[in-house]
C-alpha positions as CSV (number, residue, x, y, z in Angstrom):
1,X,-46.9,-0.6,24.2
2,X,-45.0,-2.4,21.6
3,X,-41.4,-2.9,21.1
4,X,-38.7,-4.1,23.4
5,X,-39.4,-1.8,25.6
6,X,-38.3,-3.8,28.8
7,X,-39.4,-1.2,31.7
8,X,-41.0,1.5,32.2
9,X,-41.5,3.0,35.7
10,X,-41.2,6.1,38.4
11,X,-38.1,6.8,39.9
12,X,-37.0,9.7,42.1
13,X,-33.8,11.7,39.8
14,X,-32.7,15.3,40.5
15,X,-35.8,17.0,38.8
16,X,-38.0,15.8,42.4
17,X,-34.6,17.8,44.4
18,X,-36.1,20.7,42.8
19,X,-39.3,19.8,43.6
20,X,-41.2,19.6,40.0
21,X,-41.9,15.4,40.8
22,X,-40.4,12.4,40.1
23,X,-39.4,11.0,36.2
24,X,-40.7,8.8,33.6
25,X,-37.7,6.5,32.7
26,X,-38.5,3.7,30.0
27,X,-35.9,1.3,29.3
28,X,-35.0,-0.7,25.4
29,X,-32.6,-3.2,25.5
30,X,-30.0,-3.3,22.7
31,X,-29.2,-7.0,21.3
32,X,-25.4,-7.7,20.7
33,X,-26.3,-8.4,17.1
34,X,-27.5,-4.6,17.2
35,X,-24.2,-2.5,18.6
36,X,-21.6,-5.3,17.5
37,X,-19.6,-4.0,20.5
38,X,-19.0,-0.6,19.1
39,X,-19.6,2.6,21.0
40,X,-20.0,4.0,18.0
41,X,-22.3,1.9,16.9
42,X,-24.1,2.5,20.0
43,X,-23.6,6.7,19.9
44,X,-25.2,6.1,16.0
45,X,-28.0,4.1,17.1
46,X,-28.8,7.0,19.5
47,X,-28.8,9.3,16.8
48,X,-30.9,7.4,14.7
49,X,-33.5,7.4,17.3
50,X,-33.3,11.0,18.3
51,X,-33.6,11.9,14.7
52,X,-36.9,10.7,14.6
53,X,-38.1,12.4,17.8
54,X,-39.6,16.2,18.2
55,X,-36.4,18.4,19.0
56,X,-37.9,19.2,22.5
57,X,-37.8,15.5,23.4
58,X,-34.4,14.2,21.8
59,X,-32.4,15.2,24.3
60,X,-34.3,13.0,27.1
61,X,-32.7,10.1,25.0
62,X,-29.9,8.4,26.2
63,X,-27.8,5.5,24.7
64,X,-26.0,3.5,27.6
65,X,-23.9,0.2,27.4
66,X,-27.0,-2.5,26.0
67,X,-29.8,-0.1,26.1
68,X,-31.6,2.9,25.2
69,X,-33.3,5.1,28.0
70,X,-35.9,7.7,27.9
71,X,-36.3,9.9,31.3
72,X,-39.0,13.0,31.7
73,X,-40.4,14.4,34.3
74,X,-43.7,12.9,35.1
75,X,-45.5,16.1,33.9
76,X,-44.8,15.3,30.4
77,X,-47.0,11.9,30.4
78,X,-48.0,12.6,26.6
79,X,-45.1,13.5,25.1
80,X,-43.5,10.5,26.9
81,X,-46.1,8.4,26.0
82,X,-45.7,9.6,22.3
83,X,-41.6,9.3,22.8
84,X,-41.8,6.0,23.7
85,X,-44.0,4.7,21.1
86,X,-41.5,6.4,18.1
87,X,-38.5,4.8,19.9
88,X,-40.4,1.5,20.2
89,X,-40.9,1.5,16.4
90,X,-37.6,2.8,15.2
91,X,-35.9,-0.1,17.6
92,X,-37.6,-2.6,15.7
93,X,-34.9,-4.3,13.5
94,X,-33.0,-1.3,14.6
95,X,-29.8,-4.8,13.9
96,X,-30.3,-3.5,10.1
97,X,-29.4,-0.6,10.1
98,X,-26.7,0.5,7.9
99,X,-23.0,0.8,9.3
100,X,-20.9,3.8,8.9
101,X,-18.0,3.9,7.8
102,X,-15.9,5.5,11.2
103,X,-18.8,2.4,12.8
104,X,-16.8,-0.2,10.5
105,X,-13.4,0.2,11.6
106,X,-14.7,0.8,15.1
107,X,-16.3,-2.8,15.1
108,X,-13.8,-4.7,13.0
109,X,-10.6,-2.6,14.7
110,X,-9.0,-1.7,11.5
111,X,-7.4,1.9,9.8
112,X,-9.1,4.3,7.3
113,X,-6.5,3.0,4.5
114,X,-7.7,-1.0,5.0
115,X,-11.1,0.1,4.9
116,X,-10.4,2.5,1.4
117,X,-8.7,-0.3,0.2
118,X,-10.5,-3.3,0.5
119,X,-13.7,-0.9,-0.6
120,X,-12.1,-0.8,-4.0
121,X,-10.8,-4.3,-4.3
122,X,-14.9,-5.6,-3.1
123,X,-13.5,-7.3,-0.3
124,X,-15.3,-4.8,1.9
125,X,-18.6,-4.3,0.4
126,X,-20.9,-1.4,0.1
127,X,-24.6,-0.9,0.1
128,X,-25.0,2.4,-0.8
129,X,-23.7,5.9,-0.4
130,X,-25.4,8.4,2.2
131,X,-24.5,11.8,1.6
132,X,-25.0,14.6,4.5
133,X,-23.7,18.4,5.5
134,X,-21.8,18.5,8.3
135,X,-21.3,21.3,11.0
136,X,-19.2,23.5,9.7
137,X,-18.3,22.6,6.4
138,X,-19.7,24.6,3.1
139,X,-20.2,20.8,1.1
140,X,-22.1,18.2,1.5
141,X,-19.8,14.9,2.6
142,X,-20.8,11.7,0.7
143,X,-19.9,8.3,1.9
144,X,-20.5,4.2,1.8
145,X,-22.6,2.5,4.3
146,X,-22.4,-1.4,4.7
147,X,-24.9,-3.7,5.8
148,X,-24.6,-4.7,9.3
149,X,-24.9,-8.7,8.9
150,X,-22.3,-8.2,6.0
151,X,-19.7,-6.8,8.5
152,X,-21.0,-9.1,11.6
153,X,-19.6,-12.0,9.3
154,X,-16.5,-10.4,8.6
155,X,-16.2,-9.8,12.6
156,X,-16.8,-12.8,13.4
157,X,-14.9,-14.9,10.9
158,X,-11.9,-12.9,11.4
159,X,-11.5,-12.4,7.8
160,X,-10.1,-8.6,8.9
161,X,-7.0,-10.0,10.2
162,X,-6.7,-12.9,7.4
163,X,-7.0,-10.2,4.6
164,X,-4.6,-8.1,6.7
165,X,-1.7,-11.1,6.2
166,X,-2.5,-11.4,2.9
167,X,-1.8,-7.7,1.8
168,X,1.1,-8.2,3.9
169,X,2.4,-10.9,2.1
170,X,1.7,-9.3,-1.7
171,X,3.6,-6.1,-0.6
172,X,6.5,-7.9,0.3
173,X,6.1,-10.0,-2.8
174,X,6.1,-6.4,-4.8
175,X,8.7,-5.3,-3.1
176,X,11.0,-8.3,-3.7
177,X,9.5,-8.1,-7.4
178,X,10.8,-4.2,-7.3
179,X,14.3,-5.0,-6.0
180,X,15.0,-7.3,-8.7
181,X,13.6,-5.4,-11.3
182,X,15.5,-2.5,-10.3
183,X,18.7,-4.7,-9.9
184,X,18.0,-6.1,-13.4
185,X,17.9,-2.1,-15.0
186,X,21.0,-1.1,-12.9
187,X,23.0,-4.4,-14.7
188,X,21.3,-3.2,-18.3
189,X,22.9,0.0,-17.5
190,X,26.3,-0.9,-16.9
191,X,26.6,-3.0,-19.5
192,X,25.6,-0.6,-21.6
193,X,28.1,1.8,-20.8
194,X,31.0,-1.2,-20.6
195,X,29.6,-1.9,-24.1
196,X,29.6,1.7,-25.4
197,X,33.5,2.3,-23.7
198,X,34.2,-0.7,-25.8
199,X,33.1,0.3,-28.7
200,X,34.6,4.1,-28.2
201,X,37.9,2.7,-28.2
202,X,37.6,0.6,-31.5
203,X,36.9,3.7,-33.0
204,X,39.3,5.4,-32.0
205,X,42.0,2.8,-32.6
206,X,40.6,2.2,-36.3
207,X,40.7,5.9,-36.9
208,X,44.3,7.4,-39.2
209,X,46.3,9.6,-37.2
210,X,47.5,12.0,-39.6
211,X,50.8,13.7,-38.9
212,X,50.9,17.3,-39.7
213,X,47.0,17.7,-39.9
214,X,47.1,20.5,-37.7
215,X,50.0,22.8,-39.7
216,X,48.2,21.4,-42.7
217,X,44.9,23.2,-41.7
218,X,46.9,26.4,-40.3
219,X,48.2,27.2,-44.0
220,X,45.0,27.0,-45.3
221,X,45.3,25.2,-48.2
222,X,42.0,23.6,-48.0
223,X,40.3,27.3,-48.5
């Protein structure tokens, strides 16, 4: 059998406490390079895997820490035979497959926000979309994938934390750029105002007071 199929062998499980035989348990061992020390990586590689199996053999799949494992009871010798030969094939440079995005800040142990926002700005790059309908919702959800050496580098270069300082640093550097802006507009505004009361009372000191004006205008002798 091809693959990295690493054992395959009978053992007792609780199937031969009910009597119908021992299992068939094969065993394919997952590189580091392939999980990047997610869980979710790992629960994603299991569901790649399962998705290209016959619905009455994907649950006889099981991801576990470094591995994938395939037990059936020992009955089923050609559909485990058959199992184990998909699996073998779809675990062959299973390290490329695409990362999701919930996989992504998993691996690199950053927020939804950093990952939105370094999407847009290309630090974090994408390889594509994948669009898919999940359970329970009326639309179809559309999404980014990245490429799994792509955010290996970033993981392992740190680059997550670096950019992290540096968006820390602009938006302190925006804010201090907002405060004096705003200090700069509040000092326009006053000075305005000192400029307009100024200006108020030269007009009213250059204007004639005209005694009488008011008894002038009552006898109405400008009608």
């Amino acid at each position: 059998m091809t693959g990295i199929v690493t054992a395959i062998f009978t053992a007792p499980d609780r199937t031969s406490e009910r009597g119908t035989g021992p299992s068939l348990v094969a065993e394919w061992t997952l590189p580091p390079s392939a999980t990047l020390g997610s869980s979710l990586r790992l629960k994603g590689i299991e569901r790649e895997t399962r998705a290209r199996l016959p619905w009455v053999v994907r649950t006889f799949v099981k991801a576990e820490t470094g591995r994938i494992v395939l037990r059936m009871v020992q009955t089923d010798t050609d559909a485990f035979d058959a199992a184990s030969a998909i699996i073998s094939r779809t675990l062959e440079g299973i390290e490329a497959l695409p990362v999701l995005p919930r996989e992504a800040e998993d691996i690199l142990t950053i927020s939804s926000r950093e990952r939105h926002k370094w999407l847009r700005d290309g630090r974090l790059k994408s390889v594509g979309t994948r669009t898919v309908k999940m359970r329970g919702r009326s639309k179809a959800v559309t999404f980014h994938v990245f490429d799994s050496r792509h955010i290996e580098d970033i993981l392992d270069r740190d680059l997550a934390a670096a950019w992290r300082e540096d968006d820390a640093r602009e938006a302190s550097e925006n804010r201090r750029r907002g405060a004096g802006k705003a200090a700069l507009t509040r000092a326009g505004k006053r000075k305005g105002k000192a400029r307009g009361t100024r200006n108020s009372g030269k007009h009213d000191a250059s204007r004639p007071k005209l005694e009488g004006w008011d008894l002038f205008e009552a006898e109405g002798l400008l009608r």
